[in-house]
C-alpha positions in Angstrom: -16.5 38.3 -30.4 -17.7 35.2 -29.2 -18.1 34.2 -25.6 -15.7 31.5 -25.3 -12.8 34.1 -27.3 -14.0 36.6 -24.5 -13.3 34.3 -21.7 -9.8 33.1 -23.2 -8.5 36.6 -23.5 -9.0 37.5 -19.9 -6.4 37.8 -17.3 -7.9 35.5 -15.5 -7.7 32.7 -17.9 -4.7 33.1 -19.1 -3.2 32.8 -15.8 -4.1 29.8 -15.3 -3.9 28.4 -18.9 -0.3 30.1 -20.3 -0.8 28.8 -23.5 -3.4 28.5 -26.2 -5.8 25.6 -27.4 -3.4 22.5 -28.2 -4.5 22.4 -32.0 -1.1 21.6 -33.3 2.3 19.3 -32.5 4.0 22.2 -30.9 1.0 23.8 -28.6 0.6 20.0 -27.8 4.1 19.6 -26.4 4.0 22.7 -24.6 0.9 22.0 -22.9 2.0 18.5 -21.6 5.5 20.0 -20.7 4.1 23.0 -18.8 1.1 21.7 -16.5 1.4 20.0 -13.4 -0.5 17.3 -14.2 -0.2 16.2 -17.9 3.6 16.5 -17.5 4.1 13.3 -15.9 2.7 11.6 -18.9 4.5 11.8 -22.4 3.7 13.8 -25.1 3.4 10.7 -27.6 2.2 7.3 -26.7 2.6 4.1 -29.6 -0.9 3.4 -31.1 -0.4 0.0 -29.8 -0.7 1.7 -25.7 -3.9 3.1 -26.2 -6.0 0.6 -28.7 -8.2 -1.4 -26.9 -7.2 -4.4 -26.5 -7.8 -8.5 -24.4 -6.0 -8.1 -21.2 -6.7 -8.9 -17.8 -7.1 -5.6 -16.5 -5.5 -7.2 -13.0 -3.5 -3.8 -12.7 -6.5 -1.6 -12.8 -8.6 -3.9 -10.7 -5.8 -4.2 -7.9 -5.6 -0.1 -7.7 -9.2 0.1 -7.5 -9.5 -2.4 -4.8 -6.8 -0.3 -3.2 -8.8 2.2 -3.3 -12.0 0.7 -1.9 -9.6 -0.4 1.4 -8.6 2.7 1.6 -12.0 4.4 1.9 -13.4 1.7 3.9 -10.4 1.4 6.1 -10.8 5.1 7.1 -14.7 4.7 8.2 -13.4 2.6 9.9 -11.1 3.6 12.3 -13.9 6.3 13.2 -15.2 2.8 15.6 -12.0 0.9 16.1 -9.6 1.6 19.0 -6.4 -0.1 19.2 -6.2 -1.1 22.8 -6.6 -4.4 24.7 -9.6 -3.2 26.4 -12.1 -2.4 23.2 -10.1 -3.8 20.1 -11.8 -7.0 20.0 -15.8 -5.9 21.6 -15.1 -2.7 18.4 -14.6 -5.7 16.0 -18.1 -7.1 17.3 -19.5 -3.6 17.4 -19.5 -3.2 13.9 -20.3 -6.6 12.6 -23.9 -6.6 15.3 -24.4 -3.1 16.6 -22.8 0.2 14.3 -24.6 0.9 11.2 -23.0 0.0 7.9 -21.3 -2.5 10.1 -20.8 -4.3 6.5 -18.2 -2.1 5.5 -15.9 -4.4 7.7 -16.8 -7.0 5.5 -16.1 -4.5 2.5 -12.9 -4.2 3.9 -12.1 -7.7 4.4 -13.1 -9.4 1.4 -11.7 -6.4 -0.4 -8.1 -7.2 1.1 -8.2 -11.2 -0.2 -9.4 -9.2 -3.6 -6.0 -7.0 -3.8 -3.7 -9.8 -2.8 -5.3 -12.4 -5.6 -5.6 -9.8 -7.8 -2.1 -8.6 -7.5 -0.4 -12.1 -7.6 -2.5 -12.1 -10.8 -0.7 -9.4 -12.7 2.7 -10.4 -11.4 1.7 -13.3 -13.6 0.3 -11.7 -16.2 3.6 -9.7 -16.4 5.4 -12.2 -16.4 3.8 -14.1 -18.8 4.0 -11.6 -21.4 7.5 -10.5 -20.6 6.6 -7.3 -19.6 9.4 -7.3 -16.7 12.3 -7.2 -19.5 13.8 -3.7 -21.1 12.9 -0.7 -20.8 10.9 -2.2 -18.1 13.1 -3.7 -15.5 12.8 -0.8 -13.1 8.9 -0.4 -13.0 9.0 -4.4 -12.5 11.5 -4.1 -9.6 8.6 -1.1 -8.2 5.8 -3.8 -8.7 7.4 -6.6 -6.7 7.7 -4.1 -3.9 4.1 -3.3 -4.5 3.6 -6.5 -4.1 5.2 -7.4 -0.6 3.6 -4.4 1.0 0.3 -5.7 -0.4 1.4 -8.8 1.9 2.8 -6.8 4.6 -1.0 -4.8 4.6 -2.7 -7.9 4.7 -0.4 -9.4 7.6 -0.4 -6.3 9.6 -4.2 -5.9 9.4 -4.6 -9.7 10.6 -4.0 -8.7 14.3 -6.3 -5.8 14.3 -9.1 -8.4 15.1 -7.5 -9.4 18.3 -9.2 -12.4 18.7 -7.5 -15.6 19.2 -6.7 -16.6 15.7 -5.0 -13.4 14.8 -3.1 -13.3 17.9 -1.4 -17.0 17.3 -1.4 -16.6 13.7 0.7 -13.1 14.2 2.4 -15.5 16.5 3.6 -18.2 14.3 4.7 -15.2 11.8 6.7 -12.8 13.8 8.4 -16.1 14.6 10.0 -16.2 11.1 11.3 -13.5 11.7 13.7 -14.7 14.1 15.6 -16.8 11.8 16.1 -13.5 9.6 19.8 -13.4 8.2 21.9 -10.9 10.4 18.8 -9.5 11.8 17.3 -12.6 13.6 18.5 -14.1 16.5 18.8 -17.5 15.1 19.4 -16.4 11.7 22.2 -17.0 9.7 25.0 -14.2 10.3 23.8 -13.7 13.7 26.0 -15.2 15.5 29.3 -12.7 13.6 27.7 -9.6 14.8 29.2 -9.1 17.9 31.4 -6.1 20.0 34.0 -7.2 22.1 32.3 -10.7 22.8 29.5 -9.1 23.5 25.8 -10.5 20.9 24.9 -7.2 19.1 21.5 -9.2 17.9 19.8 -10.9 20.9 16.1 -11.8 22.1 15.7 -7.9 22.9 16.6 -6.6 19.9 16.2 -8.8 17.1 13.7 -8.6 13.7 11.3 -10.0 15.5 11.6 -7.7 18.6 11.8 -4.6 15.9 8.2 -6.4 14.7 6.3 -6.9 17.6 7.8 -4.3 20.0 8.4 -6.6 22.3 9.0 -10.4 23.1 5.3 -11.6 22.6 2.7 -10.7 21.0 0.8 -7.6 23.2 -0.4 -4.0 23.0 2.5 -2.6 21.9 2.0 -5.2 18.5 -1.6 -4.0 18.3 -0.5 -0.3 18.4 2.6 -0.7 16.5 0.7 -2.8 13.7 -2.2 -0.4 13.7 0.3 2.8 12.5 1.9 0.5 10.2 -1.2 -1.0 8.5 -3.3 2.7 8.4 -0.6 5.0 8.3 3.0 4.0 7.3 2.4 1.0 4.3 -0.7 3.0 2.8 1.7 6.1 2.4 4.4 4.0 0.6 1.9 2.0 -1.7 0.1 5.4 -2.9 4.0 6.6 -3.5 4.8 3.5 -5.4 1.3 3.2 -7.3 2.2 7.3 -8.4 5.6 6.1 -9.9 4.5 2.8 -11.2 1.7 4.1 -13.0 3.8 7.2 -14.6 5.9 4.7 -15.3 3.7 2.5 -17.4 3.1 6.0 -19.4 6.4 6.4 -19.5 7.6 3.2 -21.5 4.9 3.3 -23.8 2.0 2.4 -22.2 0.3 -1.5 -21.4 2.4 -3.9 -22.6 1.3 -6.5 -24.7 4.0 -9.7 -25.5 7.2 -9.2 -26.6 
């Protein structure tokens, strides 16, 4: 009996691997249907999905530059405390002093990367109509892709905490006041209301929600530091899972319909 039969009959194996070599249709099937990983992909693709093929590759390159932040972003925040005190001398730190200080760099220039590289898929996409049926839902998925990309990029603007970041974050969370409903002066505001008593005010508007607090301070730094390393990266990777299952899902890349 040959070695590799030997192995297969174990115990051992075939607890892990339930069913044989997929050499047909219906070992294929059960294969894909049965193991945790292949069984988010289909069973059949078109032809057309997997041929190789001119495109832009701007989906690919955006995940992988996605990736390279969130590598570089964790090194990172080994050197980087969030506090009025050391964020902006950690910043300095690690372009002069800590070694591999260019992995800041990585991580800047990697960030304007994603957000061009993003804007041009959405356009790609849109271009070849890729956004229409079946594919309405995993377009709806890529535009909120696509304002957390923006929301990374904003939120990861203050971490600097030098004086551009701080008036820049400024002039945005300002926006933010003329939110509808939610904004102090936005439109709606003024409706919300108990008894004649403002339900949305200066102290606890979008912008106060934001910045957690009335200006820009520490509480902004440390509230935009969980948001920009913790909370937004959790909901891309969640959205990149179910945006790329769905691409497999409708038939792979699409080309123009």
């Amino acid at each position: 009996m040959p070695l590799l039969e030997k192995i297969t009959e174990t115990q051992l194996w075939k607890s892990v691997f339930r069913h044989p070599m997929p050499t047909d249709r219906r070992n294929r099937v059960v294969v894909m249907l049965t193991n945790f990983f292949l069984h988010l992909h289909p069973v059949s693709v078109r032809k057309q999905g997997i041929a190789l093929s001119y495109t832009w590759c701007m989906g690919g390159t955006t995940f992988f530059l996605f990736i390279v932040e969130v590598v570089t972003g964790v090194l990172l925040m080994f050197y980087y405390r969030p506090t009025l005190e050391h964020a902006y001398n950690d910043i300095l730190a690690l372009r002069d002093v800590t070694t591999l200080g260019i992995l800041r760099e990585l991580h800047r220039w990697g960030a304007h990367a994603m957000v061009i590289a993003v804007w041009l898929h959405m356009y790609r996409v849109f271009l070849t109509g890729s956004y229409k049926p079946p594919r309405e839902f995993n377009w709806v998925v890529g535009v909120l892709l696509l304002v957390l990309t923006l929301l990374l990029s904003f939120t990861g603007y203050l971490l600097p905490w030098d004086q551009l970041a701080i008036w820049a974050i400024t002039v945005g969370s300002n926006m933010a006041r003329a939110t509808p409903f939610a904004g102090v002066e936005g439109p709606g505001a003024s409706l919300l209301n108990l008894n004649g008593v403002k339900l949305i005010t200066n102290g606890s508007d979008a912008k106060f929600a934001l910045l957690g607090g009335r200006a820009v301070g520490e509480m902004t730094l440390n509230r935009f530091y969980v948001l920009h390393c913790v909370a937004i990266p959790l909901a891309v990777s969640l959205l990149i899972m179910i945006h790329f299952w769905r691409v497999r899902k409708d038939g792979g890349i699409s080309g123009p319909m």
